[in-house]
VEXVEX-617991 format. One record per residue (C-alpha): x negated, y, z; residue in three letters; residue number from 1. Coordinates in Angstrom, 3 decimals. Each point is the difference from the previous one (the first is absolute). Last residue first. Layout:
REM VEXVEX-617991
SITE, X, Y, Z, ALA, NUM
...
//
This chain:
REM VEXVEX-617991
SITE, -84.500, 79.419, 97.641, UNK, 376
SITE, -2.760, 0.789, 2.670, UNK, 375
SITE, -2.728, -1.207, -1.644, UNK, 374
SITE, 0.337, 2.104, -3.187, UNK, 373
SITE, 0.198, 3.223, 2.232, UNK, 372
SITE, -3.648, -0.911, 2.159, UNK, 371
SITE, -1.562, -0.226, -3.946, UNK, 370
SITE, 1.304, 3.355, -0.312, UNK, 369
SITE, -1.316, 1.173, 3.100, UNK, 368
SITE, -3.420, -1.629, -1.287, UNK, 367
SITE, 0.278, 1.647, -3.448, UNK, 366
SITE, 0.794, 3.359, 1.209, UNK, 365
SITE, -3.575, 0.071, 1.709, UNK, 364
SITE, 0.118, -1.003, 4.484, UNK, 363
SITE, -2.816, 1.272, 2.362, UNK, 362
SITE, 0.403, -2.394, 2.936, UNK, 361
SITE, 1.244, 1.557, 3.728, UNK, 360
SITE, 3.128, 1.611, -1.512, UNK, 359
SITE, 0.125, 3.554, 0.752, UNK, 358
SITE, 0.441, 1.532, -3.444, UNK, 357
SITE, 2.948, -1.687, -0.648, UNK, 356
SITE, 2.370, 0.991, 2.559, UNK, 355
SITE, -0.442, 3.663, -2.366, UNK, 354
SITE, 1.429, -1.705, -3.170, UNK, 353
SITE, -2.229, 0.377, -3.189, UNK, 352
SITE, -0.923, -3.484, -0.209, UNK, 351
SITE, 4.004, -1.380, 0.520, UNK, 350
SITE, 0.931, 2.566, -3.081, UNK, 349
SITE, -2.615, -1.976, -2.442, UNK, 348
SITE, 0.689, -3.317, 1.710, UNK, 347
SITE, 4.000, 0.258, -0.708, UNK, 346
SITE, -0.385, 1.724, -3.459, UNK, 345
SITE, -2.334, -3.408, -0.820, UNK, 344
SITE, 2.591, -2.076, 1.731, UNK, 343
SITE, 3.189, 0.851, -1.679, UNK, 342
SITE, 0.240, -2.578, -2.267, UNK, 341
SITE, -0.705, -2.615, 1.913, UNK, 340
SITE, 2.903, 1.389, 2.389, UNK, 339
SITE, 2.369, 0.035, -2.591, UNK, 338
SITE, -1.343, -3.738, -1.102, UNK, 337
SITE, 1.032, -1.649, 3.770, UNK, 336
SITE, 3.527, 2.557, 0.516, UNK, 335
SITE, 0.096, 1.006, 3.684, UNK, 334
SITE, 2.525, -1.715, 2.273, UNK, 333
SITE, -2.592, 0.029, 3.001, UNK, 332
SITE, -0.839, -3.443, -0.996, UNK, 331
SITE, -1.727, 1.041, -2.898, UNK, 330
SITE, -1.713, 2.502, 1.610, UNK, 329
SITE, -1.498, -2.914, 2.411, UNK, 328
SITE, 0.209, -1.587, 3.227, UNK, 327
SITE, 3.230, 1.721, 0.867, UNK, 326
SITE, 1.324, 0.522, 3.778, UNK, 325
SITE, 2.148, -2.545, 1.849, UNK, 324
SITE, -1.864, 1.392, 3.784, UNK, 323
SITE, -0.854, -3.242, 0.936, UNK, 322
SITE, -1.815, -0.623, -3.558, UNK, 321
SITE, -1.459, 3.402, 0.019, UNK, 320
SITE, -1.196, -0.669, 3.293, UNK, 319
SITE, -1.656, -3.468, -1.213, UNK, 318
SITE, -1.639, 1.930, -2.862, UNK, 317
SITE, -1.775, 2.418, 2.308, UNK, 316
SITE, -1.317, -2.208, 2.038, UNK, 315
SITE, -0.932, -2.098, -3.024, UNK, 314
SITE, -2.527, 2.873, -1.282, UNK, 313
SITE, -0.998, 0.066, 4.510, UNK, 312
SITE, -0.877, -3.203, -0.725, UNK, 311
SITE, -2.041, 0.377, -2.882, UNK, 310
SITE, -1.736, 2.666, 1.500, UNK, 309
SITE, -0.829, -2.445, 2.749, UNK, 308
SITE, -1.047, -2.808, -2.563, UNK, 307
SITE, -2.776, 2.461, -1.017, UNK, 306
SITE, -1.009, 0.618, 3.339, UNK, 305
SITE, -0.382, -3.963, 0.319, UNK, 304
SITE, 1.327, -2.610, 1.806, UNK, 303
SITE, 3.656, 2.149, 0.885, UNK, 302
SITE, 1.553, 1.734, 2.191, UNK, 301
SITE, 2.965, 2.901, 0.756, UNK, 300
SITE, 1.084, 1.456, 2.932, UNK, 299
SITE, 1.095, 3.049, -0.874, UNK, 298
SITE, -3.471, 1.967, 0.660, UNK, 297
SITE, -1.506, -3.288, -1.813, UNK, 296
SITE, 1.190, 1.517, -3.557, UNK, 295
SITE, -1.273, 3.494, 0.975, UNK, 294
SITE, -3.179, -1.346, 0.099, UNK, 293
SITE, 0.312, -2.270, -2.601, UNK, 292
SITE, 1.397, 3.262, -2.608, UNK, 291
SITE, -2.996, 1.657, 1.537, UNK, 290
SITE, -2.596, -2.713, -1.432, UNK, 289
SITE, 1.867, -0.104, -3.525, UNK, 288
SITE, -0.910, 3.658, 0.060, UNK, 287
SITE, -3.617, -0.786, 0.577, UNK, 286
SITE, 0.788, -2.474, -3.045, UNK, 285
SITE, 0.035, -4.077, 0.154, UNK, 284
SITE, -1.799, -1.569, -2.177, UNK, 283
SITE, 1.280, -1.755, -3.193, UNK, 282
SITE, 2.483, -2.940, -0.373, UNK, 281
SITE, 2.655, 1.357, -2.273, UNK, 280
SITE, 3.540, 0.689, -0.463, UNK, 279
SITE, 1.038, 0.661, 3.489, UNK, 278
SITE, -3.911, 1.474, 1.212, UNK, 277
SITE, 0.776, 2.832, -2.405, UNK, 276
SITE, -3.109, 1.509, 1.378, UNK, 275
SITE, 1.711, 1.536, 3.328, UNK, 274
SITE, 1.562, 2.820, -1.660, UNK, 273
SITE, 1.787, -2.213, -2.938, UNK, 272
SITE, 1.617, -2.420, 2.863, UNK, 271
SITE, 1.101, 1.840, 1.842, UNK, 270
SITE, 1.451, 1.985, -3.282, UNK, 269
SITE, 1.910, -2.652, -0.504, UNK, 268
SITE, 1.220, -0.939, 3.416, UNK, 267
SITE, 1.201, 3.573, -0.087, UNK, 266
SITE, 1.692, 0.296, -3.526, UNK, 265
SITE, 3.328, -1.820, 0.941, UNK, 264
SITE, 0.234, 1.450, 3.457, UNK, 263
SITE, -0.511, 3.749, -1.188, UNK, 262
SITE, 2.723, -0.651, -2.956, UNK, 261
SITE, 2.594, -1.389, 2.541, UNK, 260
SITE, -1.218, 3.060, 2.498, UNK, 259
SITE, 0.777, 2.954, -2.481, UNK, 258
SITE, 3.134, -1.752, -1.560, UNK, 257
SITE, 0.665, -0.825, -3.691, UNK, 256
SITE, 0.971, 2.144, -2.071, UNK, 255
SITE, -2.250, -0.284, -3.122, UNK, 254
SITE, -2.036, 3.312, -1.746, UNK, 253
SITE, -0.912, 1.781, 3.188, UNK, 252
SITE, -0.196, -2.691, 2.130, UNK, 251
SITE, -2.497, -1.371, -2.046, UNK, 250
SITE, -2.316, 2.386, 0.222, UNK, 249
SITE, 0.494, 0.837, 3.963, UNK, 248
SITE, -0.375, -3.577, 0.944, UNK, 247
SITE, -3.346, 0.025, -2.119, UNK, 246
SITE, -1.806, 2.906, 1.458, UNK, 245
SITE, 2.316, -1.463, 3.473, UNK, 244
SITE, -1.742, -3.383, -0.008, UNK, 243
SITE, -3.147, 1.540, -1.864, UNK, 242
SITE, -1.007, 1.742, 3.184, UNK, 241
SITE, 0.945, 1.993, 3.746, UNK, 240
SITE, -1.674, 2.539, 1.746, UNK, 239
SITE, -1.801, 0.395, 3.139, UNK, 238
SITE, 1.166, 2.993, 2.537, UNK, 237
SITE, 4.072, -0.113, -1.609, UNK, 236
SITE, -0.357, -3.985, -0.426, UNK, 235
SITE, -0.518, -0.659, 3.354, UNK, 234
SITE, 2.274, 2.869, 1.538, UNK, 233
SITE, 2.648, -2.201, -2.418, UNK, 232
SITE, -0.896, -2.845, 1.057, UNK, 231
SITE, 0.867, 1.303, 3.690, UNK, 230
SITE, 2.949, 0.742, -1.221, UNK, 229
SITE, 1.207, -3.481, -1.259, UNK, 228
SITE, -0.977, -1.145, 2.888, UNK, 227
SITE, 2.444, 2.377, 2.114, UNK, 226
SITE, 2.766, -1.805, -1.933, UNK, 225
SITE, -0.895, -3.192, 0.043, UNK, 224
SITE, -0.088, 0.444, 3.336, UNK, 223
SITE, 3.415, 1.677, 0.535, UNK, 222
SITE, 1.603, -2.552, -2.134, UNK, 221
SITE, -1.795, -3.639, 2.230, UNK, 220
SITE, 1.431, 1.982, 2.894, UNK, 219
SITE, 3.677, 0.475, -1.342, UNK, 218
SITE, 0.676, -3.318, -1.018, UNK, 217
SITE, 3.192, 0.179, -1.250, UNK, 216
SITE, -1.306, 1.117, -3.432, UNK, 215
SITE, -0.316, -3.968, -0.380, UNK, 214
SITE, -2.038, -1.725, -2.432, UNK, 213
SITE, -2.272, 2.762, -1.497, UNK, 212
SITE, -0.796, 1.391, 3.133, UNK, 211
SITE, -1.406, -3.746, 1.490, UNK, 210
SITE, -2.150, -0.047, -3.436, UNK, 209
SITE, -1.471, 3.362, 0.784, UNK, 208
SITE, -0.459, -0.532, 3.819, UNK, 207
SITE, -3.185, -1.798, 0.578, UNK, 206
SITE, -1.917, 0.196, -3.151, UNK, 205
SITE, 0.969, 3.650, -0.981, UNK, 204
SITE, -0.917, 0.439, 3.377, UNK, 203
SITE, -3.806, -1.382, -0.499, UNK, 202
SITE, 0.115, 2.116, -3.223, UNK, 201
SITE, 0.626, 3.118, 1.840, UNK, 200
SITE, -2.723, -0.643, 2.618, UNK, 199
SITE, -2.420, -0.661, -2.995, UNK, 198
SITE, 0.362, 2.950, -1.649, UNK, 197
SITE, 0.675, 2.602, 3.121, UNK, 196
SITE, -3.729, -1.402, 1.195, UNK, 195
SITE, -1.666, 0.162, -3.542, UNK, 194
SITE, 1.604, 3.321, -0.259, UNK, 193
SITE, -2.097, 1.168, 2.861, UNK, 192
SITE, -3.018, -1.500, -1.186, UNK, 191
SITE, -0.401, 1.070, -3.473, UNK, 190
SITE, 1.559, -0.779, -2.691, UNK, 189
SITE, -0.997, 2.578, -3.350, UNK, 188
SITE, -0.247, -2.298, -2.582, UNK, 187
SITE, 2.857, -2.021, 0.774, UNK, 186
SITE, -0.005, -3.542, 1.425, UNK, 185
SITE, 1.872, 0.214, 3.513, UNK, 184
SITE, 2.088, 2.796, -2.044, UNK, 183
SITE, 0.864, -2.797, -2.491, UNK, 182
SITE, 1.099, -2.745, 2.741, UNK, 181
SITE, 1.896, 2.643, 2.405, UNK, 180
SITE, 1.763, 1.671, -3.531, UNK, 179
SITE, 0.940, -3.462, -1.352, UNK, 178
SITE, 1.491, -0.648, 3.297, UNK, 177
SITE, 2.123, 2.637, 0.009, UNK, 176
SITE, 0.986, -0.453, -3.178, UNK, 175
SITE, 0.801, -3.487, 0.472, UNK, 174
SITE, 2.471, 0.941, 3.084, UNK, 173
SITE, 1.935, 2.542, -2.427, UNK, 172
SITE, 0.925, -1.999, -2.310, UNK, 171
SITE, 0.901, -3.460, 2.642, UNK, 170
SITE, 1.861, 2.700, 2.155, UNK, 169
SITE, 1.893, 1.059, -2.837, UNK, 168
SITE, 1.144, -3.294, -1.155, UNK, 167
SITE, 1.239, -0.583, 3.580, UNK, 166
SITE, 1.768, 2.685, 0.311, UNK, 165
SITE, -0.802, 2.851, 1.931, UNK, 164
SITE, 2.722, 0.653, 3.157, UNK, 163
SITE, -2.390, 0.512, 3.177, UNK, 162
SITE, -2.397, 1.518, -2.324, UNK, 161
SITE, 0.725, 4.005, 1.550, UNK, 160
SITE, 1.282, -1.272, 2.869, UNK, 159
SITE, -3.631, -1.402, 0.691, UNK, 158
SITE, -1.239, 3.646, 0.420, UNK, 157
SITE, -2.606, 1.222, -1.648, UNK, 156
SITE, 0.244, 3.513, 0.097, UNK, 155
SITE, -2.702, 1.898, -2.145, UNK, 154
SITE, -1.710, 3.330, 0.869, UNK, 153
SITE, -1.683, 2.497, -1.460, UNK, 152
SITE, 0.069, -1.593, -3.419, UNK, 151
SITE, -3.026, 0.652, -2.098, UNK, 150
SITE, 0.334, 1.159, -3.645, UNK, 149
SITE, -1.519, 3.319, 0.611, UNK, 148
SITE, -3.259, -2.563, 0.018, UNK, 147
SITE, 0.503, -0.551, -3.688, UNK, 146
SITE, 0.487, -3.198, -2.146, UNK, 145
SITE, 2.454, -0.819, -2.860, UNK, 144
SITE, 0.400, -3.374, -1.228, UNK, 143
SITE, 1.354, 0.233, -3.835, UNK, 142
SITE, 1.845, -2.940, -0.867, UNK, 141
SITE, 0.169, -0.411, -3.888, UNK, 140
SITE, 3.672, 0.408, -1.651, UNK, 139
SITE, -0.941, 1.331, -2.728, UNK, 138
SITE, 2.359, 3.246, -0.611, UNK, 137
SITE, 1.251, -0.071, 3.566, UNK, 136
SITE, -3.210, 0.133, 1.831, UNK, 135
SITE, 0.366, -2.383, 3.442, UNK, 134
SITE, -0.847, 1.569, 3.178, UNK, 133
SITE, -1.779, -1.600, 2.742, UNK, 132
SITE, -1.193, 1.595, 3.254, UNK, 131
SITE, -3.374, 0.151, 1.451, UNK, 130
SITE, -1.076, 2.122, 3.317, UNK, 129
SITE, 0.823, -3.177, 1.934, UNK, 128
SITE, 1.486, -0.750, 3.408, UNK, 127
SITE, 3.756, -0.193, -0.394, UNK, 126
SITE, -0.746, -1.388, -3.450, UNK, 125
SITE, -1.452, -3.173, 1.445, UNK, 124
SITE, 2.094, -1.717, -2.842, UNK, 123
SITE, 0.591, -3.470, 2.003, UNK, 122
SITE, 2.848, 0.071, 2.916, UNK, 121
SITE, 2.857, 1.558, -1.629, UNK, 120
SITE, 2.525, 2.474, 1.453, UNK, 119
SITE, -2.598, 2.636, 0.487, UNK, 118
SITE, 0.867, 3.093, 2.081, UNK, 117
SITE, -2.160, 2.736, -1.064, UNK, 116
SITE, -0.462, 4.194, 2.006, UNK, 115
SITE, -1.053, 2.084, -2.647, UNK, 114
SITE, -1.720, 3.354, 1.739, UNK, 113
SITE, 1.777, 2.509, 2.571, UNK, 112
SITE, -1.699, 3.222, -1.876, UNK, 111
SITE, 1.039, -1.899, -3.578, UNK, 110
SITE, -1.701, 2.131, -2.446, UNK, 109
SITE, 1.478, 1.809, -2.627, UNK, 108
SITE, -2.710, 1.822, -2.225, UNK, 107
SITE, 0.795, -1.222, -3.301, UNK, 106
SITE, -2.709, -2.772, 0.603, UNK, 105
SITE, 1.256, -0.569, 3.186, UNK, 104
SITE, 3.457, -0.961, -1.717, UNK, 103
SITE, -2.151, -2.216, -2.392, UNK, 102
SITE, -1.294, -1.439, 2.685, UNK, 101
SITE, 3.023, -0.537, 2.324, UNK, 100
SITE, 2.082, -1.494, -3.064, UNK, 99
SITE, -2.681, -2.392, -0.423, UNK, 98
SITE, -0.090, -1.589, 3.094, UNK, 97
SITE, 3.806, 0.235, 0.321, UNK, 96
SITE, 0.148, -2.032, -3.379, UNK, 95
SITE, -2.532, -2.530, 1.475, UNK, 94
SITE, 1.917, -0.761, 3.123, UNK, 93
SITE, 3.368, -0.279, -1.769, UNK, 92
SITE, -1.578, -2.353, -2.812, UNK, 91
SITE, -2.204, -2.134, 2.741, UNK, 90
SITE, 3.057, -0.992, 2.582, UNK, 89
SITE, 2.752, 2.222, 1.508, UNK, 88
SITE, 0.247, 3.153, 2.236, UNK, 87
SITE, -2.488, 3.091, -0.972, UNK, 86
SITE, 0.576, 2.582, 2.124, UNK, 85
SITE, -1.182, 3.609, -1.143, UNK, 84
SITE, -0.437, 3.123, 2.356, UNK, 83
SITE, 0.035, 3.605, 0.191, UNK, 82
SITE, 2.665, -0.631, -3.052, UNK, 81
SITE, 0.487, 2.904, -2.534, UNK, 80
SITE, 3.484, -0.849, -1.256, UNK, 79
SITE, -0.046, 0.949, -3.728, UNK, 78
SITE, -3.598, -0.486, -0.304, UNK, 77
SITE, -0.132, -3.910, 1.736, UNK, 76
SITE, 3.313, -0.651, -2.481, UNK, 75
SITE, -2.310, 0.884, -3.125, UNK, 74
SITE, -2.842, -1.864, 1.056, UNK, 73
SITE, 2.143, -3.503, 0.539, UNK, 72
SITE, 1.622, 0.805, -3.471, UNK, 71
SITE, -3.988, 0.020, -1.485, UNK, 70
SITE, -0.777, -2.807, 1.874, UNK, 69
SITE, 2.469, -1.778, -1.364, UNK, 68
SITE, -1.146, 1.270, -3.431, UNK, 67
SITE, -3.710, -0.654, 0.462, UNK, 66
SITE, 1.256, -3.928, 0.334, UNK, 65
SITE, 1.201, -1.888, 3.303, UNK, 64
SITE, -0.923, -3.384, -0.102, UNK, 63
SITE, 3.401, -1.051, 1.677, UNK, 62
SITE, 2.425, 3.049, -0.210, UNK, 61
SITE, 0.403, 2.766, 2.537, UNK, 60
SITE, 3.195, 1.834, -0.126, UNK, 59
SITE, 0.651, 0.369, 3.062, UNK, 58
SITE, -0.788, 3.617, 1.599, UNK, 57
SITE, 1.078, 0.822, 2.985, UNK, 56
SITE, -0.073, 3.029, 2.026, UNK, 55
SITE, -0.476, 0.471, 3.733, UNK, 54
SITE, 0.684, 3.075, 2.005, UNK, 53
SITE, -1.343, -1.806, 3.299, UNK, 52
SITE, 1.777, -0.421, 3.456, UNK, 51
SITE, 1.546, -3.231, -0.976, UNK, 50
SITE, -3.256, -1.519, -1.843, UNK, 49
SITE, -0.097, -3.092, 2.331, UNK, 48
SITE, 3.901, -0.233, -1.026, UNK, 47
SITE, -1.369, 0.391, -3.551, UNK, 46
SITE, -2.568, -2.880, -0.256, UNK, 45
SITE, 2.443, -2.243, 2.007, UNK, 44
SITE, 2.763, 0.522, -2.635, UNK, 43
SITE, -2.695, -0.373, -2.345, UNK, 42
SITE, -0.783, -3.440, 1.615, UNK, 41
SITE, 3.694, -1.172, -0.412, UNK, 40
SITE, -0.659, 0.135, -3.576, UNK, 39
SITE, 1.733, 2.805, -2.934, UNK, 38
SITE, -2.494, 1.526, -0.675, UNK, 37
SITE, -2.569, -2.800, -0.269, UNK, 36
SITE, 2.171, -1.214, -2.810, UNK, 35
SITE, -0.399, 3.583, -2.171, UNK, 34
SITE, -3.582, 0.761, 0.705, UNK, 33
SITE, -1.858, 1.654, 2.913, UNK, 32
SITE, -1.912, 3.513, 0.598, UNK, 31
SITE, 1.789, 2.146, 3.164, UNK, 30
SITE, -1.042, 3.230, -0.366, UNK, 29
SITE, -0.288, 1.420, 3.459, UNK, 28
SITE, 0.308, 3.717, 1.181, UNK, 27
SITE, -0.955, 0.292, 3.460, UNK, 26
SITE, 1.853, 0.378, 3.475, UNK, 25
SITE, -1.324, -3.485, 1.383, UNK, 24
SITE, -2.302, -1.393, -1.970, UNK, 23
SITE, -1.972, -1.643, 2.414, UNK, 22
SITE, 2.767, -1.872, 1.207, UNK, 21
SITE, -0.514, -2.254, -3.083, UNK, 20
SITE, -2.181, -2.133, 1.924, UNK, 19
SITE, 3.315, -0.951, 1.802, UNK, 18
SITE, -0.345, -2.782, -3.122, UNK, 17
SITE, -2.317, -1.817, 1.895, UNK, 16
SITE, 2.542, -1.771, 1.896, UNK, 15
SITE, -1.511, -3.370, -0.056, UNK, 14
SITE, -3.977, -0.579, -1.116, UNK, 13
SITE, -1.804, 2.802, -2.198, UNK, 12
SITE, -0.935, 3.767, 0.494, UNK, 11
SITE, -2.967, 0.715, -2.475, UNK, 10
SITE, -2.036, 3.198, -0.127, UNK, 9
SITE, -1.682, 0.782, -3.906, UNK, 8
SITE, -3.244, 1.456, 0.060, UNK, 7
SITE, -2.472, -3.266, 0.703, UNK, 6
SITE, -2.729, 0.446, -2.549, UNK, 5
SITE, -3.342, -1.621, -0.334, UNK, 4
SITE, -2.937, 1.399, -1.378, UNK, 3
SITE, -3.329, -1.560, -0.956, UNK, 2
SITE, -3.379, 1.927, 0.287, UNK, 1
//
């Protein structure tokens, strides 16, 4: 028997920020950090908030550690919110995530739940039981999973992206389609993520590049937007892979962005899961098979199903291209030999991360390390 989990509600389109109505009358911990603050969309936030006691804390910082989380737990038990409202990208959503399960832990749950506003279109957060938090002695990114995790709600309104930068649209729009291509491929897909997978990659096709060029267009933001959430319902009900087992490794140790590192490794590990068909001439896998199907979902053709997968490789490289993201660690400003060096601890950290365990091909140390060396 398979499962498959739709808990949290979503309002999206214009003017879903009177979602907030809800909380008319009830405590609300407002979760951002220090520029979201002080944005025209916080104004918004708290005007929709008007009849609420609202607190706010902002001092989330990007890849929060266990000591951010630590000063977001300690301002949740001095003013004993009903609910939390996470407003920002992945480092506010995650801290709020965690914050509410530690709190529940002590015995403080939130009786009008965690209510997300994402500001990014490519985490999935908003839908996920998994949050990220980095450990400040080694600096390894720990994803944390549990069902208390769960948003109630999330708002995705376009407001919300109306003013990302271009840079962060590019970030943000890989991950997203990192996590529609992996969860198409993960262990545990199944048909309902199959549909959210390839419907968020076929608007990743259609209105990523357009969001990256102007935020003036409004309709090819609120797309992207809700695309990026349905990858995330994908990846939530399937799992994800090596792209984010790795991702998470080297993030840890190099700071470079979540979605720069996700579109340098995925052509790469493509092309590893489907019988390293880029750097050899072997048969294609039953994996390689799914990466054509979901290949021809966006349109994509070729002479042979081999050739498909190869296409959909270049796809991905041609977006990158568009989209002025790196090709390589190298060209991500990291140091050629420092990264050499760090591969073995890389691969041994990347094996025991939890993405890891649902990639579709069985992977040893030595094969994510040889995935590391090709990426420099």
């Amino acid at each position: 028997m398979f499962r498959f989990q739709l808990t949290t509600t979503l309002c999206y389109g214009p003017d879903s920020l009177k979602a907030l109505d809800t909380l008319q009358g009830k405590r609300v911990l407002v979760v951002t950090d220090a520029f979201m603050a002080t944005t025209e969309l916080m104004n918004q936030v708290l005007a929709e908030l008007r009849k609420a006691i609202v607190e706010v804390f902002d001092q989330v910082q990007p890849n929060p550690d266990v000591h951010a989380v630590t000063e977001g737990l300690r301002a949740f038990l001095a003013f004993e919110p009903d609910a939390i409202v996470a407003l920002g990208g992945g480092s506010p959503i995650d801290t709020a995530k965690a914050v509410r399960k530690l709190a529940l832990e002590q015995g403080h749950p939130l009786t009008a739940g965690l209510i997300v506003i994402p500001t990014t279109s490519g985490t999935g957060s908003e839908v996920t039981s998994f949050a990220v938090v980095t450990d400040p002695v080694t600096h390894a990114k720990l994803p944390l999973t549990s069902a208390d995790m769960l948003p109630e709600m999330a708002i995705l309104d376009p407001d919300a992206v109306r003013t990302a930068p271009p840079r962060l649209v590019a970030d943000s729009g890989m991950d997203a389609v990192s996590h529609a291509i992996e969860a198409y491929v993960a262990v545990g897909h199944n048909d309902f993520s199959d549909a959210l997978a390839e419907k968020a990659l076929r608007i990743a096709d259609t209105y990523l590049v357009r969001s990256y060029r102007s935020n003036a267009d409004l309709k090819a933001r609120e797309h992207q937007h809700t695309g990026a959430t349905m990858a995330g319902i994908a990846f939530q009900n399937s799992g994800l892979g090596i792209v984010h087992g790795l991702s998470h490794a080297i993030g840890g140790s190099f700071k470079v962005a979540h979605g720069r590192l996700n579109g340098i490794l995925l052509p790469h590990v493509i092309a590893f899961n489907a019988g390293d068909l880029g750097f050899g001439y072997g048969g294609i896998s039953g994996v390689g098979r799914r990466y054509v199907t979901l290949a021809r979902a966006v349109g994509l053709s070729a002479s042979s199903d081999r050739n498909v997968v190869l296409a959909l490789i270049d796809w991905i490289e041609q977006l990158r291209w568009t989209l002025d993201l790196p090709a390589s660690i190298t060209d991500a400003g990291v140091d050629a030999e420092e990264f050499r060096a760090a591969v073995p601890a890389l691969a041994a950290t990347a094996l025991k991360d939890f993405c890891t365990s649902g990639n579709p091909v069985e992977v040893t140390e030595a094969d994510l390390a040889g995935l590391l060396r090709r990426v420099v």
